[in-house]
ZAKOL-284222 format. One record per residue (C-alpha): residue in three letters; x, y, z. Coordinates in steps of 0.1 Angstrom, whole numbers, plus 5000, padded with zeros to 4 digits. Example, Ala and Ser with C-alpha at 12.3 -4.5 7.8 and 13.67 -1.06 7.14 Angstrom:
BEGIN
+------+------+------+------+
! type !    x !    y !    z !
+------+------+------+------+
!  ALA ! 5123 ! 4955 ! 5078 !
!  SER ! 5137 ! 4989 ! 5071 !
+------+------+------+------+
This chain:
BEGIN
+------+------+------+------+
! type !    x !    y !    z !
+------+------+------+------+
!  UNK ! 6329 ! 5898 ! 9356 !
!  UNK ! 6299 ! 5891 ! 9357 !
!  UNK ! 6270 ! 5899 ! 9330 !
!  UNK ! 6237 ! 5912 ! 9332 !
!  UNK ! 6213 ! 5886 ! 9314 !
!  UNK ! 6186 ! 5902 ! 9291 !
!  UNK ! 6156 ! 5890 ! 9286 !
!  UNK ! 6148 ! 5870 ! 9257 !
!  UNK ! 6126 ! 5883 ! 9228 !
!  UNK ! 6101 ! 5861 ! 9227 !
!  UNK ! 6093 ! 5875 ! 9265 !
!  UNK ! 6099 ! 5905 ! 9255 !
!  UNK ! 6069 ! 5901 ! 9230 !
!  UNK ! 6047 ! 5881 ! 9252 !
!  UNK ! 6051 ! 5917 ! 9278 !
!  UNK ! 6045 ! 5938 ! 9248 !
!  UNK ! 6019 ! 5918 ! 9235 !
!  UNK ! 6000 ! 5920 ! 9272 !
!  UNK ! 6003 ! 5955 ! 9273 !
!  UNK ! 5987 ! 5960 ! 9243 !
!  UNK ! 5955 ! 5938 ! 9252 !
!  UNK ! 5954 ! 5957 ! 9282 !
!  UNK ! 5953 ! 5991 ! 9261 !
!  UNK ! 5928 ! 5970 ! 9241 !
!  UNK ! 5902 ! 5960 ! 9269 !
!  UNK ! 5883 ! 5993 ! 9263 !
!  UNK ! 5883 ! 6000 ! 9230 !
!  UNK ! 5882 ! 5968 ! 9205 !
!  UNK ! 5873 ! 5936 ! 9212 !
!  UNK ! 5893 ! 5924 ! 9181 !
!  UNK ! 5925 ! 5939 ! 9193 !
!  UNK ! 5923 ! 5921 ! 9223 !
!  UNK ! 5917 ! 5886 ! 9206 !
!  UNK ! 5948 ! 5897 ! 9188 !
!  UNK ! 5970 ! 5906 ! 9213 !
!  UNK ! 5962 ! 5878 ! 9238 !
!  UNK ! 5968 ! 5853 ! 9209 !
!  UNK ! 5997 ! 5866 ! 9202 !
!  UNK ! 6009 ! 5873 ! 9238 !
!  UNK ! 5999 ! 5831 ! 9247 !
!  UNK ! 6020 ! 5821 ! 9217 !
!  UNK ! 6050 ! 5841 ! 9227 !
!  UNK ! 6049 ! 5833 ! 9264 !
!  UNK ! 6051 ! 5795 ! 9254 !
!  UNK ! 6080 ! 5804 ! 9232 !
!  UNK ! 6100 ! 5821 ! 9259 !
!  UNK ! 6124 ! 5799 ! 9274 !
!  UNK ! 6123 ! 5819 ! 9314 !
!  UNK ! 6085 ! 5806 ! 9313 !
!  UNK ! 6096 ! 5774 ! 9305 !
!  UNK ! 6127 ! 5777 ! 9333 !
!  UNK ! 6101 ! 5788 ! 9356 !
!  UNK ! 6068 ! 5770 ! 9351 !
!  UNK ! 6069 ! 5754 ! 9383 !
!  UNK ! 6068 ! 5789 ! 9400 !
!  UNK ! 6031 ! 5788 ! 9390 !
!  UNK ! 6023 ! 5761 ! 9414 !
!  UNK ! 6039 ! 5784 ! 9441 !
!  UNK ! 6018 ! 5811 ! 9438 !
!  UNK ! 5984 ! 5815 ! 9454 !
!  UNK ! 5965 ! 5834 ! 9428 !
!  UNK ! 5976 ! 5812 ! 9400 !
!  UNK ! 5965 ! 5781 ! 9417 !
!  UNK ! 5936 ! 5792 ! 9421 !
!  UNK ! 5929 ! 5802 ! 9387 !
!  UNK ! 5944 ! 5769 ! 9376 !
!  UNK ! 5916 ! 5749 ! 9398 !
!  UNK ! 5891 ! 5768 ! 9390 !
!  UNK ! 5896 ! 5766 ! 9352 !
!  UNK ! 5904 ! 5726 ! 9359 !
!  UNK ! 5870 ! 5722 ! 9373 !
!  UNK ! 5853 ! 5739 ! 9348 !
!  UNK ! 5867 ! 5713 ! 9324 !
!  UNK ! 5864 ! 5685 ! 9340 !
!  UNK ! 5826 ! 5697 ! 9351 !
!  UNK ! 5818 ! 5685 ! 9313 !
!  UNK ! 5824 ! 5653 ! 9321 !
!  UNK ! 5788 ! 5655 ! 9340 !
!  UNK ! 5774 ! 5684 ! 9324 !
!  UNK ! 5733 ! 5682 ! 9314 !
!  UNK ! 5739 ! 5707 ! 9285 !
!  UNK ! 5746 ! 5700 ! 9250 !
!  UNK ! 5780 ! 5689 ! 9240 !
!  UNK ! 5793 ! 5716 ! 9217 !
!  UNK ! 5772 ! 5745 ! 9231 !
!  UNK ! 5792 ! 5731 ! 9269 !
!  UNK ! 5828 ! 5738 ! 9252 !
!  UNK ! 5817 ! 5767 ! 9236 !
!  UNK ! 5805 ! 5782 ! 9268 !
!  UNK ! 5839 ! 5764 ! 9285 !
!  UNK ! 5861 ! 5785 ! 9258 !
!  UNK ! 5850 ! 5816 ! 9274 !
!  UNK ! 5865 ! 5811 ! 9304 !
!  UNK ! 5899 ! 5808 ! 9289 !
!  UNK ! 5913 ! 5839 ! 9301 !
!  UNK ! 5917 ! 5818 ! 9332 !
!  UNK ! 5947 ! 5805 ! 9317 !
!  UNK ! 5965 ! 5837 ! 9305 !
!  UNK ! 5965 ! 5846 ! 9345 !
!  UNK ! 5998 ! 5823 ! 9353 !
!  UNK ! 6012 ! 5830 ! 9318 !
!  UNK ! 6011 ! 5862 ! 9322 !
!  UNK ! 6027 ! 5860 ! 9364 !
!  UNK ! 6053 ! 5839 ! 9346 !
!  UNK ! 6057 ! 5864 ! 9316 !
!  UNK ! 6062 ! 5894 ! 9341 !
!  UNK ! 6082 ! 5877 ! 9374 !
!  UNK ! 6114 ! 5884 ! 9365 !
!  UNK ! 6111 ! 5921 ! 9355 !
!  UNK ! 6140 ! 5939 ! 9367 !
!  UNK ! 6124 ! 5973 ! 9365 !
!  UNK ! 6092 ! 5986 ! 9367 !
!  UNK ! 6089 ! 6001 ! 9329 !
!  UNK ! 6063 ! 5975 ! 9321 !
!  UNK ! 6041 ! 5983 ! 9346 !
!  UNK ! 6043 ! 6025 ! 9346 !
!  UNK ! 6035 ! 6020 ! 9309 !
!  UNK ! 6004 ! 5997 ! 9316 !
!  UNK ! 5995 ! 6019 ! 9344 !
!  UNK ! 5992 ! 6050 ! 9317 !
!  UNK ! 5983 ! 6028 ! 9286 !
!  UNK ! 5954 ! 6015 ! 9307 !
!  UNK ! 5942 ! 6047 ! 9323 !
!  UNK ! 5950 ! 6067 ! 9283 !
!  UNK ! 5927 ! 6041 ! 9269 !
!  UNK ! 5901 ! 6047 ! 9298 !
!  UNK ! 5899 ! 6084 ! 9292 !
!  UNK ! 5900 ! 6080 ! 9255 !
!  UNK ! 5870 ! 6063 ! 9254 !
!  UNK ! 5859 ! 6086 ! 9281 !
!  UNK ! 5860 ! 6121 ! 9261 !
!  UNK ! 5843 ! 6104 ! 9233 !
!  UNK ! 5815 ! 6094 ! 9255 !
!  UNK ! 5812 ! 6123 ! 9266 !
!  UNK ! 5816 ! 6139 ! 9228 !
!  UNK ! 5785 ! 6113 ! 9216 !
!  UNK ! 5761 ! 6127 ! 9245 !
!  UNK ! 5766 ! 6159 ! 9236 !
!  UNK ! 5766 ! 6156 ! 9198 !
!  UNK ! 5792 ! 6165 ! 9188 !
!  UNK ! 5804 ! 6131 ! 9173 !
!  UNK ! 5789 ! 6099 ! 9165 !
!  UNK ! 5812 ! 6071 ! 9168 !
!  UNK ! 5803 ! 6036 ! 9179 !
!  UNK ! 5779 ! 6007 ! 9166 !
!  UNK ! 5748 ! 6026 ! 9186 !
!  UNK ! 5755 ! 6057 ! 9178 !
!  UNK ! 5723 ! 6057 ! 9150 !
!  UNK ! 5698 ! 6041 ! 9177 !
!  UNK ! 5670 ! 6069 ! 9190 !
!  UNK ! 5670 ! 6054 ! 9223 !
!  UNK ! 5686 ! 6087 ! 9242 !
!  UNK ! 5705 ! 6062 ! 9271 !
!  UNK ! 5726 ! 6054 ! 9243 !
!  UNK ! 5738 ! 6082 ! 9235 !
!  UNK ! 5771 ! 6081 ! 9252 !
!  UNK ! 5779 ! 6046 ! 9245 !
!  UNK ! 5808 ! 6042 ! 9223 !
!  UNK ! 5828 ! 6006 ! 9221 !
!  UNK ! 5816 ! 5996 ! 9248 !
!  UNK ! 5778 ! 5993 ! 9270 !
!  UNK ! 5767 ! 6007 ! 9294 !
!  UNK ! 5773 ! 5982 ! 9323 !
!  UNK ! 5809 ! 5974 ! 9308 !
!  UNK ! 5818 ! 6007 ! 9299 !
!  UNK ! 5800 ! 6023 ! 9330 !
!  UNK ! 5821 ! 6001 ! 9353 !
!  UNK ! 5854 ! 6010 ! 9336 !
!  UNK ! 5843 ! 6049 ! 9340 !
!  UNK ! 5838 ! 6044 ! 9378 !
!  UNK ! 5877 ! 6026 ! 9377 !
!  UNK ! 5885 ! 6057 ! 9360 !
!  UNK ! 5871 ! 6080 ! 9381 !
!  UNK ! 5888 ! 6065 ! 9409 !
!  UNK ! 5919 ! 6061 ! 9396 !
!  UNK ! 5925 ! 6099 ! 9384 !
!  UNK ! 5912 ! 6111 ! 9418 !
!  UNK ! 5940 ! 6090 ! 9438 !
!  UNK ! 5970 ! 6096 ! 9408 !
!  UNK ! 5965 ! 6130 ! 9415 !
!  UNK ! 5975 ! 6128 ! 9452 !
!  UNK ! 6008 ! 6115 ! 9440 !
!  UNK ! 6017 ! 6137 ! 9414 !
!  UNK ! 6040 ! 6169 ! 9417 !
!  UNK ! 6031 ! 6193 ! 9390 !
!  UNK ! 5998 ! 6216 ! 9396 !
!  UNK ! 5992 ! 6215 ! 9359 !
!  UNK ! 5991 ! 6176 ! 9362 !
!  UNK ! 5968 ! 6170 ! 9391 !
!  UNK ! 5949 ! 6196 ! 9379 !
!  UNK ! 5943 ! 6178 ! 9346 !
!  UNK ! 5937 ! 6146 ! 9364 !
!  UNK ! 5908 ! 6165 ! 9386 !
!  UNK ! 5890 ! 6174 ! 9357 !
!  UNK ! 5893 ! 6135 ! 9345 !
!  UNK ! 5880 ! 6126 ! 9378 !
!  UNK ! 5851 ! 6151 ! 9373 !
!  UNK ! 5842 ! 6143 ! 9336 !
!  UNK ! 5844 ! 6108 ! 9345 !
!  UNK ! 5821 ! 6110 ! 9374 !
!  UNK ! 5794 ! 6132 ! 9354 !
!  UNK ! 5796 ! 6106 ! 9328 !
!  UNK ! 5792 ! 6073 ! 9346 !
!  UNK ! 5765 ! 6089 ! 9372 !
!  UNK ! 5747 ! 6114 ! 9345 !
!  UNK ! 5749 ! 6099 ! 9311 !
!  UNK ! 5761 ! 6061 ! 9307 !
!  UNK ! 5732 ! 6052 ! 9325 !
!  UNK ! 5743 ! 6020 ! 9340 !
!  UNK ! 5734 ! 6011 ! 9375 !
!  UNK ! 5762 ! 5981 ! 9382 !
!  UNK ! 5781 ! 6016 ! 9372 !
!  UNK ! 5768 ! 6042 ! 9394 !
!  UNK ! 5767 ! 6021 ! 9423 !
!  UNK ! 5802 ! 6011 ! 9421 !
!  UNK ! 5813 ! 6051 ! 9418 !
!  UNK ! 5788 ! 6062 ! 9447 !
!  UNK ! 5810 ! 6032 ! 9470 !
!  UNK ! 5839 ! 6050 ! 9456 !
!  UNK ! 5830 ! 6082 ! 9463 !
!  UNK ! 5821 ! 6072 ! 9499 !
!  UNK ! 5852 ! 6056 ! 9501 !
!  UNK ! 5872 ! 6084 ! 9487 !
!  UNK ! 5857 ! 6109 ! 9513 !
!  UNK ! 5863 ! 6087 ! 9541 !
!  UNK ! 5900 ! 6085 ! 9533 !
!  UNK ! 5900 ! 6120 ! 9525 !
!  UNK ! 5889 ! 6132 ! 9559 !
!  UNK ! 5914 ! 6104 ! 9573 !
!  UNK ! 5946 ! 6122 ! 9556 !
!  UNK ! 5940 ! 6156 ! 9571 !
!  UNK ! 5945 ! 6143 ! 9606 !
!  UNK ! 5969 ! 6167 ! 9621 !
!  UNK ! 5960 ! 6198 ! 9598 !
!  UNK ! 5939 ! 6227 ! 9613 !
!  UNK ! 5904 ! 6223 ! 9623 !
!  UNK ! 5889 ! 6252 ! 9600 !
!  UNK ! 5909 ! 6237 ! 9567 !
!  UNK ! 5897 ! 6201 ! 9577 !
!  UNK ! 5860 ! 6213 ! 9582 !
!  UNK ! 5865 ! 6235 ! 9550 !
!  UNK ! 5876 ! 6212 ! 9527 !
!  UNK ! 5857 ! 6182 ! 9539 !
!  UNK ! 5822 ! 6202 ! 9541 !
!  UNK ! 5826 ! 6214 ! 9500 !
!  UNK ! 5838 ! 6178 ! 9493 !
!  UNK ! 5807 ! 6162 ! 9506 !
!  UNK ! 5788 ! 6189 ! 9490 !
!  UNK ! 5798 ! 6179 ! 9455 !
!  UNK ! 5796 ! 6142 ! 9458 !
!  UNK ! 5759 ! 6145 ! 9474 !
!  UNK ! 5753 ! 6169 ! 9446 !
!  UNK ! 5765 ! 6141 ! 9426 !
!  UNK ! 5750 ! 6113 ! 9444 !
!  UNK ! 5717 ! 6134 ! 9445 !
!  UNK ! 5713 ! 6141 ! 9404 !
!  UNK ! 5720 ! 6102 ! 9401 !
!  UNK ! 5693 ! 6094 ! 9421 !
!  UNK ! 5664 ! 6118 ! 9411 !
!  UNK ! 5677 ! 6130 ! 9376 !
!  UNK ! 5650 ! 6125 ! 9350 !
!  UNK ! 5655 ! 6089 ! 9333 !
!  UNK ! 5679 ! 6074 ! 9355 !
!  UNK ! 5682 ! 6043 ! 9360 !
!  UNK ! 5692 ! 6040 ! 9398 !
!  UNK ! 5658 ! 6059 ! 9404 !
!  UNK ! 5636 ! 6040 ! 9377 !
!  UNK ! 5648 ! 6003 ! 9402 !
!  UNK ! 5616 ! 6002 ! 9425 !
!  UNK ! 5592 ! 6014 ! 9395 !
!  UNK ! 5608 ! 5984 ! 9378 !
!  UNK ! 5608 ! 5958 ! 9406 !
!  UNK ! 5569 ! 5968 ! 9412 !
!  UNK ! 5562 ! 5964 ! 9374 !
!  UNK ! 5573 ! 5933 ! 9380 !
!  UNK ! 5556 ! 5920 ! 9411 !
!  UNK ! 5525 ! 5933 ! 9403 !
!  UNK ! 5520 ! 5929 ! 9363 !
!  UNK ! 5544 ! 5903 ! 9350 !
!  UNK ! 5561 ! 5934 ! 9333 !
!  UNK ! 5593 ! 5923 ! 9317 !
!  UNK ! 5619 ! 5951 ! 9331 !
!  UNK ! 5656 ! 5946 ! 9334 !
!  UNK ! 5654 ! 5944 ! 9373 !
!  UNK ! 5625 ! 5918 ! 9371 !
!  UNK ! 5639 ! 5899 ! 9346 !
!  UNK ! 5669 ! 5897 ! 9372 !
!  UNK ! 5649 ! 5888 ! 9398 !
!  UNK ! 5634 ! 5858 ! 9375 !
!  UNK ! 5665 ! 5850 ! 9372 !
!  UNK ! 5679 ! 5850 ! 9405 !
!  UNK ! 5652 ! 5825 ! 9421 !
!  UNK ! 5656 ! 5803 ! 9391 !
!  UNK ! 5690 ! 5798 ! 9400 !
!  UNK ! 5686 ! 5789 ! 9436 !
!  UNK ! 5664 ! 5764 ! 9425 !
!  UNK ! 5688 ! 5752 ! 9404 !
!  UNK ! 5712 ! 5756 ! 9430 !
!  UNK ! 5694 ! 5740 ! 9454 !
!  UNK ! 5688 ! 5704 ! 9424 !
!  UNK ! 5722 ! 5697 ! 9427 !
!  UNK ! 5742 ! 5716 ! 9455 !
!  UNK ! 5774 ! 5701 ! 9459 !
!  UNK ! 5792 ! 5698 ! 9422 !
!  UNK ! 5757 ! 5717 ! 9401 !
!  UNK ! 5748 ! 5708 ! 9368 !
!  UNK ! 5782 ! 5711 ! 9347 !
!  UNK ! 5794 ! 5738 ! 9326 !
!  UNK ! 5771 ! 5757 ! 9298 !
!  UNK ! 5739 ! 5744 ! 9314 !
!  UNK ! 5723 ! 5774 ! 9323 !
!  UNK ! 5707 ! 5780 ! 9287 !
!  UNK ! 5690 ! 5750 ! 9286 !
!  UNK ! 5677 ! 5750 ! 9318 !
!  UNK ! 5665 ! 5785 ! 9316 !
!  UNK ! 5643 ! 5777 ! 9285 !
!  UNK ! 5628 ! 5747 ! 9304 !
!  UNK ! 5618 ! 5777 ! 9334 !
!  UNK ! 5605 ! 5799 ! 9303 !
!  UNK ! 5583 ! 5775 ! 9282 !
!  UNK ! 5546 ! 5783 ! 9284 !
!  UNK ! 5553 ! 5818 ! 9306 !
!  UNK ! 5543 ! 5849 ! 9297 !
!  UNK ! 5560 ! 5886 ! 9308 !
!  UNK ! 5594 ! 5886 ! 9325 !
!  UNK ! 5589 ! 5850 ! 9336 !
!  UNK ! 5592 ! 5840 ! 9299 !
!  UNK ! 5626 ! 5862 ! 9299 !
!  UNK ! 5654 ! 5832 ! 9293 !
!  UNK ! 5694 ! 5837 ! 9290 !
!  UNK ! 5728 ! 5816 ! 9290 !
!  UNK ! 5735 ! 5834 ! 9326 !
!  UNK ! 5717 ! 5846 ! 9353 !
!  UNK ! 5737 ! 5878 ! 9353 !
!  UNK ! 5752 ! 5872 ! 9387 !
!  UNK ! 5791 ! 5855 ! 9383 !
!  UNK ! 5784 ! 5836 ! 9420 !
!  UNK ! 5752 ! 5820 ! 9411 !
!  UNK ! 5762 ! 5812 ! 9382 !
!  UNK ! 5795 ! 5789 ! 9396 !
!  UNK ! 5770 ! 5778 ! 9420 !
!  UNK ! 5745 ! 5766 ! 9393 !
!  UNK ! 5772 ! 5750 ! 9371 !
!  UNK ! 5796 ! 5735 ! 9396 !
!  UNK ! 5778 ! 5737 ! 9427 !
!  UNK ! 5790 ! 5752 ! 9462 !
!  UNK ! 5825 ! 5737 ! 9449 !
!  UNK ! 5828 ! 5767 ! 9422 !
!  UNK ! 5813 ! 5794 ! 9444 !
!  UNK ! 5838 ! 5787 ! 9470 !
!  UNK ! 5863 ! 5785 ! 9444 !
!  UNK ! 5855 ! 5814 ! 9426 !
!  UNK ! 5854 ! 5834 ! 9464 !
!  UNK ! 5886 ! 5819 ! 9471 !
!  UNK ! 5903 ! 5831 ! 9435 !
!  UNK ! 5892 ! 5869 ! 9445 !
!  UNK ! 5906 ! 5867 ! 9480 !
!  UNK ! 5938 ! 5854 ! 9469 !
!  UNK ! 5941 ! 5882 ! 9444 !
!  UNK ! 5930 ! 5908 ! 9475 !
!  UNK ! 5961 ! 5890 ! 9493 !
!  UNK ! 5987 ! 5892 ! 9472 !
!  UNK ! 5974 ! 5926 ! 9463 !
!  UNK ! 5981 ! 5939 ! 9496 !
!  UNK ! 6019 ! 5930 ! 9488 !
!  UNK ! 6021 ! 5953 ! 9460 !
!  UNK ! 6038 ! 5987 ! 9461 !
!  UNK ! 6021 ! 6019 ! 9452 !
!  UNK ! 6003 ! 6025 ! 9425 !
!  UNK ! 6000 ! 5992 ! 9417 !
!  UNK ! 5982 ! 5983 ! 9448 !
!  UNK ! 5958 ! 6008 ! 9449 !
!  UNK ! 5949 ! 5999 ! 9407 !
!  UNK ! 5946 ! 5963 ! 9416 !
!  UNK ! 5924 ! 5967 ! 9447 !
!  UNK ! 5903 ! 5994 ! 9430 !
!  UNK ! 5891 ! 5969 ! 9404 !
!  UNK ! 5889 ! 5936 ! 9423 !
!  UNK ! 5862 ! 5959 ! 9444 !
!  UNK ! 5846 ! 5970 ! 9416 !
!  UNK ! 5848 ! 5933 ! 9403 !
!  UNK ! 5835 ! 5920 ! 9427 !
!  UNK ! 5809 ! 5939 ! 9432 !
!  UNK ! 5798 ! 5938 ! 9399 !
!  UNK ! 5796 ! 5900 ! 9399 !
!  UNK ! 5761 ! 5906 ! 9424 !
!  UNK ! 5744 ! 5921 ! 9390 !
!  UNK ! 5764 ! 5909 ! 9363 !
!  UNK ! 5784 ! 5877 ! 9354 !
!  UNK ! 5817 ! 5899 ! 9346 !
!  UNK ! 5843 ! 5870 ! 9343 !
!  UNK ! 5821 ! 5855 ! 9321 !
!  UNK ! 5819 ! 5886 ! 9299 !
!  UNK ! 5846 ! 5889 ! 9276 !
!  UNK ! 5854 ! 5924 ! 9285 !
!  UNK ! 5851 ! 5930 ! 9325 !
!  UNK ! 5866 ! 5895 ! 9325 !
!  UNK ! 5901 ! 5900 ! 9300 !
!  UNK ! 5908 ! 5937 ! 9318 !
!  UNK ! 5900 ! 5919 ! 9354 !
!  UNK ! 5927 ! 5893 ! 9344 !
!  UNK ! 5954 ! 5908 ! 9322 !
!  UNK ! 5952 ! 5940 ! 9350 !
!  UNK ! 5956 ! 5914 ! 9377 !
!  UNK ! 5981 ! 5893 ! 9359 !
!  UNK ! 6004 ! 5931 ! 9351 !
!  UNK ! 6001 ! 5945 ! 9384 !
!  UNK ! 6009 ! 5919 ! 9403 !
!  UNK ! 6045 ! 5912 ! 9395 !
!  UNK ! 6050 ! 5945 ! 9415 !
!  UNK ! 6045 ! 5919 ! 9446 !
!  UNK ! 6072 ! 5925 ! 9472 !
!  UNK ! 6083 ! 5891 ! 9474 !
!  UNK ! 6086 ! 5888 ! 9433 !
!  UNK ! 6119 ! 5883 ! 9419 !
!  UNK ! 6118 ! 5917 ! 9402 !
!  UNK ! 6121 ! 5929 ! 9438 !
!  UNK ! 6151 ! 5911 ! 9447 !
!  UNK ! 6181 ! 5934 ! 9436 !
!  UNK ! 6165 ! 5959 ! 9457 !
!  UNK ! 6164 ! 5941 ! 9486 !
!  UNK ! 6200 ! 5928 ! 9485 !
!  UNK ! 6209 ! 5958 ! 9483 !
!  UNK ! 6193 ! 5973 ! 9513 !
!  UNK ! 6207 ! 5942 ! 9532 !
!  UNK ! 6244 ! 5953 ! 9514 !
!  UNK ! 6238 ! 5986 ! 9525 !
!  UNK ! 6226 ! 5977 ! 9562 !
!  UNK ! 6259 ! 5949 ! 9566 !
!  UNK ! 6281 ! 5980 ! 9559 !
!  UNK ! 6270 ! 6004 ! 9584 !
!  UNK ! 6268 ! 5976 ! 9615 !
+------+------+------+------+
């Protein structure tokens, strides 16, 4: 007779370990140090990643974050920065290397447990921090390290700011809205509607961050036009009804983003004409600084760029003796692409490209939800990375990978998948 092998403990720490920095992402930036730490040191002490490591080289999204981490390091080799501030800046991308851990740690999960509890630890954590936004804008609490500042666009900040925690709102708000076309119980999807809602208020109305509310306006739209797709086949005045108060609360929505007093989307041209005309150091001039800086940095040294952790020193060269927004200086140019581009050339933007399409690939293999949670955030990901360098940042760029590195063992093709398959090939054998 044959036995069922269990999984080790070591692996079954490593799993539990993830999960936890996962729940983390959101809410500490000290648990998820901890968690990942410990999750990397159990992984290496599990013997089925050390059966399996050569698996890694077999899987598309693992290669790529393997050659993309690889030429990172071995861009210090020609890097124009200093020496300690380039592996500083190196150690930061890191989380690069947790992404085939972790497809290691998860391949041979014979059940999908691990991945219904990181589906609701991720989205508990989410609307958490989501009711105590709301709870700070209001007043009602004051929880957080801003929560004492007078600026009122920080009121609803909690662990997070606004462009991370804005970001993670719109995941949110996409994420209830599609859970509750799967779920049975009224009482459920009716609670998961009001998420959606609250969510949706908050990122548009009071986080106040615009890579935020532009990522939940393209999910809106793409909610609606899904939305209108499903009722195919249903009658004409339920179709029309439905769809015409739908679009009349997202363009409500949409609207009050747009014009509300003190937002942000609708303060961007009075910012960018600041800018053009007076010098005035705004956030969307200081980007735009930034952005032309980094073309001609680009354009120094196109093919392999100037090595890793360069963009500091190269931005105080571009700053000294300016005045106004063209004396603005930072260690990125708040764009993820240009900054590849400026540190290892057209080589690490097509790398970087090529990392998010093989996730988008091998997300398309996945099984409901976990599709629709990895595909939801690789667009909002990649997005982002137009405005904000979000694998760089510690915490777009741990929940990008440790969501990736989870979901993904859902794959069709995984291992995990296997005793389900031979059994529908049993089953088929015995009825021809």
């Amino acid at each position: 007779m044959q036995h069922a092998r269990t999984d080790s403990y070591p692996l079954i720490l490593a799993r539990t370990f993830a999960l936890v920095a996962l729940f983390a992402v959101p809410l500490s930036t000290a648990g998820v140090n901890i968690a990942a730490s410990l999750f990397a040191v159990c992984a290496l002490l599990s013997p089925e990643v050390w059966r399996n490591w050569r698996a890694i080289f077999t899987d598309r999204v693992s290669v790529a974050a393997l050659l993309l981490a690889a030429v990172l390091t071995l861009s210090l080799a020609w890097t124009t920065a200093d020496r300690g501030h380039a592996l500083d800046f190196l150690m930061k991308y890191r989380k690069l290397i947790y992404l085939p851990l972790l497809m290691l740690t998860f391949r041979d999960c014979r059940a999908t447990a691990w991945t219904t509890v990181a589906k609701w630890a991720l989205f508990g954590a989410l609307t958490f921090a989501l009711l105590l936004s709301c709870s700070n804008y209001f007043g009602w609490t004051s929880i957080g390290p801003w929560h004492s500042d007078t600026d009122p666009i920080r009121r609803a900040w909690v662990f997070k700011d606004h462009i991370a925690a804005g970001i993670m709102t719109a995941l949110l708000f996409y994420l209830a809205l599609n859970f509750a076309k799967h779920v049975r119980s009224r009482a459920a999807k009716a609670a998961l509607y009001v998420v959606a809602l609250l969510a949706i208020v908050n990122v548009l109305l009071m986080m106040q961050g615009r890579t935020g509310q532009i990522i939940a306006i393209l999910f809106i739209v793409i909610y609606v036009v899904t939305y209108f797709v499903s009722l195919r086949g249903m009658k004409l005045w339920v179709r029309w009804g439905s769809g015409v108060a739908l679009v009349a609360v997202a363009g409500t929505l949409v609207y009050a983003a747009l014009h509300s007093h003190g937002s942000r989307l609708a303060e961007t041209n009075d910012e960018i004409s600041a800018y053009e005309t007076s010098n005035k150091n705004t956030s969307m001039g200081v980007r735009i600084v930034f952005y032309r800086r980094s073309l001609e940095l680009i354009g120094e040294r196109p093919v392999i760029g100037h090595g890793v952790g360069t963009v500091q020193e190269e931005f105080d060269a571009f700053a000294r003796n300016a005045t106004g927004a063209a004396a603005a200086t930072a260690g990125n140019p708040h764009n993820e692409f240009l900054l590849m581009g400026i540190q290892l050339g057209a080589l690490g933007i097509a790398l970087f490209v090529f990392f998010l399409v093989q996730i988008g690939r091998s997300a398309l293999e996945l099984r409901e939800p976990a599709r629709t949670i990895v595909l939801a955030y690789l667009f909002a990901f990649a997005i982002g990375c137009f405005a904000n360098s979000l694998l760089l940042n510690f915490t777009e760029g741990n929940l990008f990978i440790f969501l990736v590195g989870i979901f993904l063992s859902c794959r069709k093709g995984t291992p995990s998948n296997a005793p389900e398959r031979d059994a529908r090939e049993d089953a088929v054998k015995r009825r021809s």
